[in-house]
N, C-alpha and C positions, 0 to 999 in steps of 0.2 A: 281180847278176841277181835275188835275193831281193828287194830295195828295189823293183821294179816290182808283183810279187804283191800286199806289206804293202801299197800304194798304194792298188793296184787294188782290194782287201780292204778297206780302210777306206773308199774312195770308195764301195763297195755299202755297205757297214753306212752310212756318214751317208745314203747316199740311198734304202735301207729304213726308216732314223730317220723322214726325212720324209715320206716316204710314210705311212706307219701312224699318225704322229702327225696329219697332214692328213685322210687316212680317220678317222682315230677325232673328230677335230673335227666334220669331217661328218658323219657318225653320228649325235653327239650335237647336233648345229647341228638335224638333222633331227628327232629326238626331241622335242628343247626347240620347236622351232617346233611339228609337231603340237600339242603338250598347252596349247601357250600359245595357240594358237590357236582352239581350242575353248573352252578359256578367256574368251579373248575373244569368243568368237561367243557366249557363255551369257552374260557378263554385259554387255554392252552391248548385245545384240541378244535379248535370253531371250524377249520376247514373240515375235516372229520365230520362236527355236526353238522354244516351245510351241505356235505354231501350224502350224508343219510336220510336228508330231509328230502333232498332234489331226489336220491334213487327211490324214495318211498311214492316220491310224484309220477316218475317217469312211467308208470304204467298209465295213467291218464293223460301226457305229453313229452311224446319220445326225443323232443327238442332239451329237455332238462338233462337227460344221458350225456348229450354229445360233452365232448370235453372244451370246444369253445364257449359254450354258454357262462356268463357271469353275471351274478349276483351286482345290481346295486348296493352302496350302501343303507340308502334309504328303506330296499326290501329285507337286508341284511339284520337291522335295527329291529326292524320290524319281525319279521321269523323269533330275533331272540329275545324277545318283548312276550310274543305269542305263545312260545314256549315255554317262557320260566313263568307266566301265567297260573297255569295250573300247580306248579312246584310252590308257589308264596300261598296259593290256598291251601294246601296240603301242609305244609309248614304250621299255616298258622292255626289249623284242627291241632298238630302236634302239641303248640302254644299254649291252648286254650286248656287241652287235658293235662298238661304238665303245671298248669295253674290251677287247677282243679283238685289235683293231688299234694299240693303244695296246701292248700285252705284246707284238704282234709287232717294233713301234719298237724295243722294249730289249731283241730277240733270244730272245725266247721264243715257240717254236714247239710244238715236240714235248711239251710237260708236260699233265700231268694236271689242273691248273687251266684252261688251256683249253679241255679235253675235255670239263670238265663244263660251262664257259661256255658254249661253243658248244651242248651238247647243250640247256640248258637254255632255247637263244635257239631253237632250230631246236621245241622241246616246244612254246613257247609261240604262236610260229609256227603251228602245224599248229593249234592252240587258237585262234584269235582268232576265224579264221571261225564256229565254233560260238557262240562266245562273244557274237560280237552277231547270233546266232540268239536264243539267250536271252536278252540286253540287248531282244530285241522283248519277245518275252514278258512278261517284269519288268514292261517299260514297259506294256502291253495292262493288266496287271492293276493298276500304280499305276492307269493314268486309271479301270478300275474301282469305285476307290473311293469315288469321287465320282460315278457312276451311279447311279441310284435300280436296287433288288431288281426282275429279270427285264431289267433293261437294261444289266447287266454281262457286256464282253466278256474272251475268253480266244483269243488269234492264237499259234499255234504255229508256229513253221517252221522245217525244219535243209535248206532248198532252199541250195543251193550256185550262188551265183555265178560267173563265169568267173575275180574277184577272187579270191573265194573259193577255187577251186581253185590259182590261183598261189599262194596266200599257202600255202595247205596243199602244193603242190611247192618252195616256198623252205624250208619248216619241213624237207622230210624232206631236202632235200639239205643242211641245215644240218646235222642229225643226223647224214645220212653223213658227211661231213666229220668232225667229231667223233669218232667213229666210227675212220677212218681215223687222225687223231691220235692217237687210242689203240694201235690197234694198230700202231701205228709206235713209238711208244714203248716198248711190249714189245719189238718186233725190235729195236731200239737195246741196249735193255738186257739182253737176252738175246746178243747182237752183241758185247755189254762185257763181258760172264762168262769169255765165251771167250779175248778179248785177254787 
């Protein structure tokens, strides 16, 4: 009568294996594809993105239109520093839960490394919107540089997206999550005192 449970018990453990190892491919399938993707959208297409960045601008300074205006390399550097900014944070939320689902594979749930994995993907999460808030910014004041004095702009914005707001409700229910891991782990081990 026991030989059917062990069965049934190792039939879920192989097929939580695959499960979490598949999720955590994904995950990272997902990450590596964003970052290489911008990647490639900057170096095969950079004029392309330099000019969607400048026509995003030109309504704050109608000098960035004209088709004489040119980019430094130095602002240029900068723009695509400022931009793939928020892509490596994002990536690396993708990272964290693709490792997260990979520790669930090998039967680790309840510990304190995932507590802080998860907390740390759900932190960053709630961060990213703001983040390319200021990735504008950044960018406002590279193209700056290359403005002639009284025709440099400064574009501020922490307006919130409908994006934006998901990303910041995935971040905190990531944390609760984590959160919950924790304090499950306490009652476990507290639970273990007593046995």
């Amino acid at each position: 009568m026991k030989q059917p449970i062990t069965d049934q018990k190792q039939h879920s453990s192989t097929r939580l294996s695959l499960v979490g190892k598949g999720t955590a491919i994904l995950a990272w399938g997902l990450g590596i594809v964003y970052t290489v993707g911008e990647l490639y959208m900057w170096f095969n297409h950079g004029t392309v993105m330099l000019q969607g960045i400048l026509q995003a601008f030109s309504d704050s300074q109608p000098l960035l239109a004209e088709p004489s205006f040119q980019l430094s390399k130095m602002a240029i550097a900068l723009l695509f520093i400022l931009n793939f900014l928020p892509i490596i944070v994002t990536s690396a939320v993708w990272l964290l839960a693709g490792l997260f689902f990979l520790r669930l594979s090998r039967n680790e749930l309840w510990t304190a490394r995932n507590f802080k994995l998860l907390w740390a993907a759900g932190i960053l999460n709630i961060l990213s919107p703001f983040l390319y808030q200021l990735s504008w910014t950044g960018q406002s004041l590279a193209i700056s540089l290359d403005l002639p004095p009284g025709e440099r702009i400064f574009v501020f914005s922490l307006g919130l997206s409908t994006n934006s707001v998901y990303d910041v409700v995935v971040g905190i229910i990531l944390c609760a999550f984590a959160w919950m891991i924790r304090e499950s782990t306490k009652i476990h081990q507290e639970n273990e005192l007593y046995i």
